[in-house]
Legacy VTK file of the C-alpha trace (Angstrom):
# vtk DataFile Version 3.0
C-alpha trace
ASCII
DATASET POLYDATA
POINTS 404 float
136.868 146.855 152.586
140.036 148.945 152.135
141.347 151.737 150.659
143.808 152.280 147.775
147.400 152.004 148.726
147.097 150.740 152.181
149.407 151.091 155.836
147.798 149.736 158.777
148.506 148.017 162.130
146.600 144.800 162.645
142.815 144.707 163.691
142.211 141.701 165.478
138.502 139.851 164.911
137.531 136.166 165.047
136.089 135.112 162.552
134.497 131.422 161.635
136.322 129.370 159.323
137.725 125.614 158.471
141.190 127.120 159.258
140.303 128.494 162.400
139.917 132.414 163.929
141.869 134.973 161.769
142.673 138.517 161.718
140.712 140.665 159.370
143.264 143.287 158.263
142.282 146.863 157.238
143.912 149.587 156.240
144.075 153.862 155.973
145.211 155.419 152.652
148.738 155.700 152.004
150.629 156.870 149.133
151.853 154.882 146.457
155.043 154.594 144.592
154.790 155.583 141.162
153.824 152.704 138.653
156.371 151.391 136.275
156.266 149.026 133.518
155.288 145.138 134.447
158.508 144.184 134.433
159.878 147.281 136.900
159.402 146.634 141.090
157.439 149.660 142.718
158.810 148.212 146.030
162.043 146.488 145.249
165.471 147.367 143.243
168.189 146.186 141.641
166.210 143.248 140.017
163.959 142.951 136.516
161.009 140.298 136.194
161.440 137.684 133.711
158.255 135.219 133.305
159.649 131.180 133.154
158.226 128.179 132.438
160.537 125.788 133.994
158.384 122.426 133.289
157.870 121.024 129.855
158.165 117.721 127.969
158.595 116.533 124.505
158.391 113.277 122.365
161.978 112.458 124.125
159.852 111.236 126.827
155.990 111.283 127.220
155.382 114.559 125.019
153.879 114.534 121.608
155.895 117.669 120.492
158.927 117.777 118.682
161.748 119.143 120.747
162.978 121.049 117.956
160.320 123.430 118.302
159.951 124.105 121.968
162.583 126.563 122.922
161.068 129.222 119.770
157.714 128.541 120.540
158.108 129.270 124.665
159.782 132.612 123.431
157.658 133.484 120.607
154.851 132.786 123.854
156.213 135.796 125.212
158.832 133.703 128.227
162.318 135.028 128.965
163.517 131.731 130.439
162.255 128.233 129.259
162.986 124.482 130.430
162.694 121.423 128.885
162.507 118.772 132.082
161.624 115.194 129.861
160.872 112.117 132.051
163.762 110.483 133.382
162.454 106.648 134.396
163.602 102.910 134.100
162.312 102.372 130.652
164.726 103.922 127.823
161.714 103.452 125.195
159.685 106.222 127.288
162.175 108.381 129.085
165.292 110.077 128.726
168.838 108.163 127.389
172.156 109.671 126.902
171.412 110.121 123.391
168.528 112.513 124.118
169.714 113.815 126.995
172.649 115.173 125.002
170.022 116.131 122.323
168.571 118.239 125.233
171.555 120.060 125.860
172.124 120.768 122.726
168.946 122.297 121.668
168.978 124.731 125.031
172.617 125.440 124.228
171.378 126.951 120.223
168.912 128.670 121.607
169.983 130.392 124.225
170.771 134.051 124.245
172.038 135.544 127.151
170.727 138.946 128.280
167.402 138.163 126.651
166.593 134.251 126.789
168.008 131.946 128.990
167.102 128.520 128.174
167.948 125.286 130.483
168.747 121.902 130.301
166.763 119.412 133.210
165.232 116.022 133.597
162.158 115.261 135.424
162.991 112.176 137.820
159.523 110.105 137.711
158.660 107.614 140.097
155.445 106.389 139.936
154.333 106.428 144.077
156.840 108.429 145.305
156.675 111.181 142.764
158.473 113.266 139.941
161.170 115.724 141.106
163.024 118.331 138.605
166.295 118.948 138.374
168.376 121.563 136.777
171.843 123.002 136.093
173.902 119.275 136.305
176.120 118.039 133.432
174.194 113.978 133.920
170.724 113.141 134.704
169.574 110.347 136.937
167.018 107.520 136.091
165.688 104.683 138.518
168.647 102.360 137.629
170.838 105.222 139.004
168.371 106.225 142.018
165.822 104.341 142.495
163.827 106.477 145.637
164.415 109.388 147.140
167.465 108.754 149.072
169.482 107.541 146.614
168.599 110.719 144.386
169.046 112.994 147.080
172.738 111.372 147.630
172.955 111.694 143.753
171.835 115.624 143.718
174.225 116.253 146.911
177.488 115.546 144.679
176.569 118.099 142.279
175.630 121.404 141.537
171.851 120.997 140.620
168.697 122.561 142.165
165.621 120.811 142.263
161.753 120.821 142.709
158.997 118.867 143.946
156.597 118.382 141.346
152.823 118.090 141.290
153.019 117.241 144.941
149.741 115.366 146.103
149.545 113.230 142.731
151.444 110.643 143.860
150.501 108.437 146.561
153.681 108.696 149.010
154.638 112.140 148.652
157.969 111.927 148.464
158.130 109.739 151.594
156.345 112.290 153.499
158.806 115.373 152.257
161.455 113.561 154.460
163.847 115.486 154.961
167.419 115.185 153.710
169.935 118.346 155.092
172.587 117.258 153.053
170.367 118.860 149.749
168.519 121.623 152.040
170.134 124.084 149.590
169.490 122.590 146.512
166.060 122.082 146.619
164.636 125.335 145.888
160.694 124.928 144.513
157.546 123.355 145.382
154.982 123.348 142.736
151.669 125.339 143.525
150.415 125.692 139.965
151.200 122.920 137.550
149.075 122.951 134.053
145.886 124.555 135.596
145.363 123.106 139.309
146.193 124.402 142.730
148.177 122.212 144.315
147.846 124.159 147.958
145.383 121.170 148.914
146.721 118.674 146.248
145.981 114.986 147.736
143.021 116.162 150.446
142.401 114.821 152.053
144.527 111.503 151.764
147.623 113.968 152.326
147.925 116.992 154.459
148.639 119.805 152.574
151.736 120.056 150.462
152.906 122.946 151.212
152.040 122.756 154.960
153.890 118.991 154.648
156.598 120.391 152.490
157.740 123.008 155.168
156.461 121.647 158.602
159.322 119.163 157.603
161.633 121.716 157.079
162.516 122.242 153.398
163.309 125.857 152.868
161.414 125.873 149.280
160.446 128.937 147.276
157.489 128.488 145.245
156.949 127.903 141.157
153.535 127.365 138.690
154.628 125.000 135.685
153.017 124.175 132.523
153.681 120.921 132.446
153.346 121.375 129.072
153.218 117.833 126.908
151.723 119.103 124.137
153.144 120.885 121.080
152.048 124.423 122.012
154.668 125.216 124.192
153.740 128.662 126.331
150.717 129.306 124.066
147.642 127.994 126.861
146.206 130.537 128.806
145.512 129.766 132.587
148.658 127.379 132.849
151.232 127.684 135.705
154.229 130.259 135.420
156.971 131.118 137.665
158.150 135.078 138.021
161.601 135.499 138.547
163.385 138.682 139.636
166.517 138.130 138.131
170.008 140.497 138.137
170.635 139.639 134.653
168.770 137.230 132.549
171.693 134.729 132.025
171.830 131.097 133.362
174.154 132.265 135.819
171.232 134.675 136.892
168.690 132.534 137.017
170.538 130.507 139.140
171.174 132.752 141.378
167.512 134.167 141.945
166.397 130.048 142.149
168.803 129.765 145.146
167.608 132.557 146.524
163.900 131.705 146.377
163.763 135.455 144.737
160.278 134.083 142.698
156.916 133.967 142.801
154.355 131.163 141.280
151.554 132.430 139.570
148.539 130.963 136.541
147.846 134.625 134.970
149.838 135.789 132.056
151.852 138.858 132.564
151.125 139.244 136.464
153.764 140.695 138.463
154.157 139.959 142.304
156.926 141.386 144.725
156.761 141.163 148.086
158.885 142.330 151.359
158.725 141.452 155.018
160.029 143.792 157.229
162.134 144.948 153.488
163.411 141.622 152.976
162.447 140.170 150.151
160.337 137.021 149.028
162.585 133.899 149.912
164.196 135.517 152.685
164.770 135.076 156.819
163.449 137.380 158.966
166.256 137.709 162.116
162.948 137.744 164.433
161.486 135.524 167.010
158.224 137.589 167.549
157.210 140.927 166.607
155.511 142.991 164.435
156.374 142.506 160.589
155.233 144.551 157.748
154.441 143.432 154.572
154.518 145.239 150.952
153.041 143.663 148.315
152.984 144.869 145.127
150.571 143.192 142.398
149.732 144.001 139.090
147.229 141.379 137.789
147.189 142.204 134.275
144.630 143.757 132.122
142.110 141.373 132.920
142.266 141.594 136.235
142.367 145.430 136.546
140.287 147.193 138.516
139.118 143.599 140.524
138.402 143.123 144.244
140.860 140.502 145.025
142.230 138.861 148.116
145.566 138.850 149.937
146.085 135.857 152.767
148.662 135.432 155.127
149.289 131.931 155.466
151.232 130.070 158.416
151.952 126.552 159.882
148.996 124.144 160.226
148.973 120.439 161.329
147.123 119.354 158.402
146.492 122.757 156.385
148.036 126.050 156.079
146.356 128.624 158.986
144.873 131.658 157.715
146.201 134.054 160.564
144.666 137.398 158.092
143.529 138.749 154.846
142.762 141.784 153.172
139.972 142.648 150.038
141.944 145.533 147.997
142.284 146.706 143.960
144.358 144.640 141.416
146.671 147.381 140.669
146.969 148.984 144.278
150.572 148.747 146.521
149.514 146.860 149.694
151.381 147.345 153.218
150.213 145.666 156.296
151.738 144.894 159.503
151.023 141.748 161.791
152.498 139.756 164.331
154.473 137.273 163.974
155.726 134.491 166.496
157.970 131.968 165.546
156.670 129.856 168.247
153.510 129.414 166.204
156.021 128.108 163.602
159.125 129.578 161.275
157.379 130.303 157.755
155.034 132.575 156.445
153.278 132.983 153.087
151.100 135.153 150.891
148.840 134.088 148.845
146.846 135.927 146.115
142.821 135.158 145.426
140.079 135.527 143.132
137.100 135.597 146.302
134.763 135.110 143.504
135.933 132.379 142.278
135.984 128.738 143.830
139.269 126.784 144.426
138.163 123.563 142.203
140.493 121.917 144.775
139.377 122.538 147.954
141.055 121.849 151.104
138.595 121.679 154.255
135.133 122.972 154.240
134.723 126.613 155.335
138.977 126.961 154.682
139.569 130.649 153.668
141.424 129.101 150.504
138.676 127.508 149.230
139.032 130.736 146.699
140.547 130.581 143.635
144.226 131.345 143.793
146.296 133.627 141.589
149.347 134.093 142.651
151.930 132.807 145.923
154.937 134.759 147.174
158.002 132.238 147.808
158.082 131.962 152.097
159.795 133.790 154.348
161.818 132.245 157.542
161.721 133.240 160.636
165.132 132.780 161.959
164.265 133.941 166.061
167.706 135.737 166.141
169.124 139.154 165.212
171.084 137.340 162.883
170.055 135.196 159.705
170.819 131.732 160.889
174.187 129.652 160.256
174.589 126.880 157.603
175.153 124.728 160.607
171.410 124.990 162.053
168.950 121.959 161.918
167.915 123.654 158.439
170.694 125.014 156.388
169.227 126.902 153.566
172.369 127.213 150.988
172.927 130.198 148.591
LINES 1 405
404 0 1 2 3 4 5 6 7 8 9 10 11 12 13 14 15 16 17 18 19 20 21 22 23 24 25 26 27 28 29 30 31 32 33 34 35 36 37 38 39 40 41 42 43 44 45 46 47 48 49 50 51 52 53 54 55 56 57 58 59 60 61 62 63 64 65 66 67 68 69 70 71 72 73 74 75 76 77 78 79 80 81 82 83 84 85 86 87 88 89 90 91 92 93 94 95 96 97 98 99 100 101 102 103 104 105 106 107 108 109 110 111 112 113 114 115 116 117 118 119 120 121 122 123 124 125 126 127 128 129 130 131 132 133 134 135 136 137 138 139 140 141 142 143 144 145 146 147 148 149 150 151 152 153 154 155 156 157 158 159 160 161 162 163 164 165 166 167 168 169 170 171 172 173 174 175 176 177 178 179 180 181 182 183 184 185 186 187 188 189 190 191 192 193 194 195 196 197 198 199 200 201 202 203 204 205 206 207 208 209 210 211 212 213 214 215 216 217 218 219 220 221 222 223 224 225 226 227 228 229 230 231 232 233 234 235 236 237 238 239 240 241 242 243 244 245 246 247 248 249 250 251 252 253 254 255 256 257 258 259 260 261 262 263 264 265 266 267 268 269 270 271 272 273 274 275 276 277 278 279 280 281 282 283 284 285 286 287 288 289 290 291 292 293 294 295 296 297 298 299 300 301 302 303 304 305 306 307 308 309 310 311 312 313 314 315 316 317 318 319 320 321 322 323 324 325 326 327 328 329 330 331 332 333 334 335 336 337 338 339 340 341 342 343 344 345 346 347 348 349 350 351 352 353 354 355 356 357 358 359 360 361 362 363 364 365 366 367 368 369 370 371 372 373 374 375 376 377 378 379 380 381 382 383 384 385 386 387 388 389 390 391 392 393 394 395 396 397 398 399 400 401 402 403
């Protein structure tokens, strides 16, 4: 449908589909930056890409692994950064303790080694209708005797310096309470789950729940979004076809990967060794975009990985729906190619935006509505970007503060 390489203004055509009319978007040749190595930007600078699984458990909670061997075998898996997030519940027998929580930080603390592997401390709060939330970077964790819903954690997380996640989002029946949300901890909670183990959480829940991400940020949360193993097996970062996260990182420290987390500066993804960057108008994946309506101009840059070389896939621009992400475009190119496209935005039809990568041969074994465009199988997702309907990026003092 397109050609290598592409730069194109919109071509607007209706088509049929569960999400509603969209744009097809087509291209003319361009020229494209030379390639680099998978870890090199041919669009960005300043940053490297470092793979991360940032979800795993051991026998310290519901794992069957010893959590002695975790850290070397994520690394030895081929990950720069590596988490260990055990359960943190009411019953000490199954979840985490101060004993093992200590344990925890010791083990990341031995093997870390900054510059080359970063690995992190977390806990993985676990509620069984409300749902599991991950937190990183805080010197305590919190069980349900210290929080026992949502509220109470989010006043917990607010007196520190953690970031957090919503996990699995559609497994459990409440959802979080709905993604209420909380602007005391708008900056801390960075992530929303797409790809945990080997599902697709974009309609996780359908249709009992709208869709998570749709619910996540029609609520406001300003999240970037991660894939996760989930791992609670003994194989740490050695299954193909699980959940990763690529981060774009200044250095690959803690201290870095903090930063890029805050930032949103990631991308989730479920194919080993796939690198995703993507800019809006040149800012980058995470970002705000100091427009109210206009024309905004993507560049994607995708390298799929050997196995994916050469491979028709499937870029969609996703935006606010009630119930399910719109489809407002998408465009067929190469695995391998650098994508631009421009399209218009309006922030009346809502602030965030999305891209999402596709097999279109492939079926999404969890579909959304009949006929959605996303009923593909997805490969990658590009953390949001804001749209901020100023010439400015907006204050900490807005409805939605989005901390750095």
């Amino acid at each position: 449908m397109s050609a290598p390489h592409h730069h194109n203004r919109v071509r607007r055509r209706s088509l049929l589909a569960g999400a509603g009319g969209l744009a097809l978007l087509a291209a003319t040749p361009g020229r494209a930056p030379a390639a680099g190595d998978r870890r090199t930007s041919r669009i960005s600078r300043g940053t490297t890409l470092a793979y991360a699984d940032l979800h795993n458990h051991t026998l310290l909670s519901d794992g069957v692994g010893e959590p002695e061997l975790a850290f070397a075998s994520m690394r030895s898996a081929g990950f720069d950064v590596a988490a260990l997030t055990d359960h943190a519940t009411d019953q000490a027998l199954t979840g985490l303790t101060g004993r093992k929580w200590r344990q925890l930080g010791k083990l990341a603390d031995g093997a870390y080694r900054p510059g080359s592997y970063t690995t992190l401390r977390g806990f993985e709060w676990s509620h069984s209708h409300l749902g599991h939330i991950n937190i990183w970077f805080t010197d305590e964790f919190a069980d349900l005797d210290t929080a026992g819903d949502t509220a109470a954690l989010y006043e917990w997380l607010a007196g520190t310096s953690g970031i957090g996640s919503f996990n699995h989002p559609g497994r459990q029946r409440e959802q979080f309470g709905d993604f209420a949300y909380d602007a005391r901890i708008a900056g801390q909670m960075v992530a929303l789950e797409m790809f945990n183990n080997g599902d697709d959480y974009l309609f996780g829940g359908w249709p009992t729940h709208h869709s998570p991400l749709s619910a996540c940020l029609n609520a406001g949360w300003r999240t970037g979004l991660t894939g996760v193993s989930d791992e609670h097996g003994g194989d740490w970062g050695h299954d193909e076809d699980k959940g990763r996260t690529g981060l774009w990182l200044t250095g690959n420290t803690r201290a870095g990967v903090l930063s890029a987390m805050r930032a949103r500066r990631f991308f989730a993804s479920r194919v080993d060794a796939l690198r995703l960057d993507a800019t809006a108008n040149g800012v980058r994946m995470g970002g705000r975009l100091p427009i109210a309506k206009g024309d905004v101009t993507f560049r994607v840059d995708l390298d799929a990985g050997p196995a994916l070389a050469g491979r028709t896939l499937c870029l969609q621009v996703l935006r606010p729906g009630t119930t399910v992400p719109e489809v407002a475009g998408l465009l067929h190119f190469t695995a391998g190619e650098v994508v631009t496209v421009t399209m218009p935005l309006d922030v009346s039809d809502g602030d965030w935006v999305v891209l999402r990568v596709s097999d279109p041969a492939l079926d999404n074994p969890m579909p959304g509505p009949e006929g959605h465009a996303c009923n593909d199988f997805g490969l990658a997702y590009a953390s949001p970007w804001w749209l901020t309907g100023g010439s400015t990026p907006a204050k900490s003092s807005t409805r939605h503060p989005y901390g750095r």
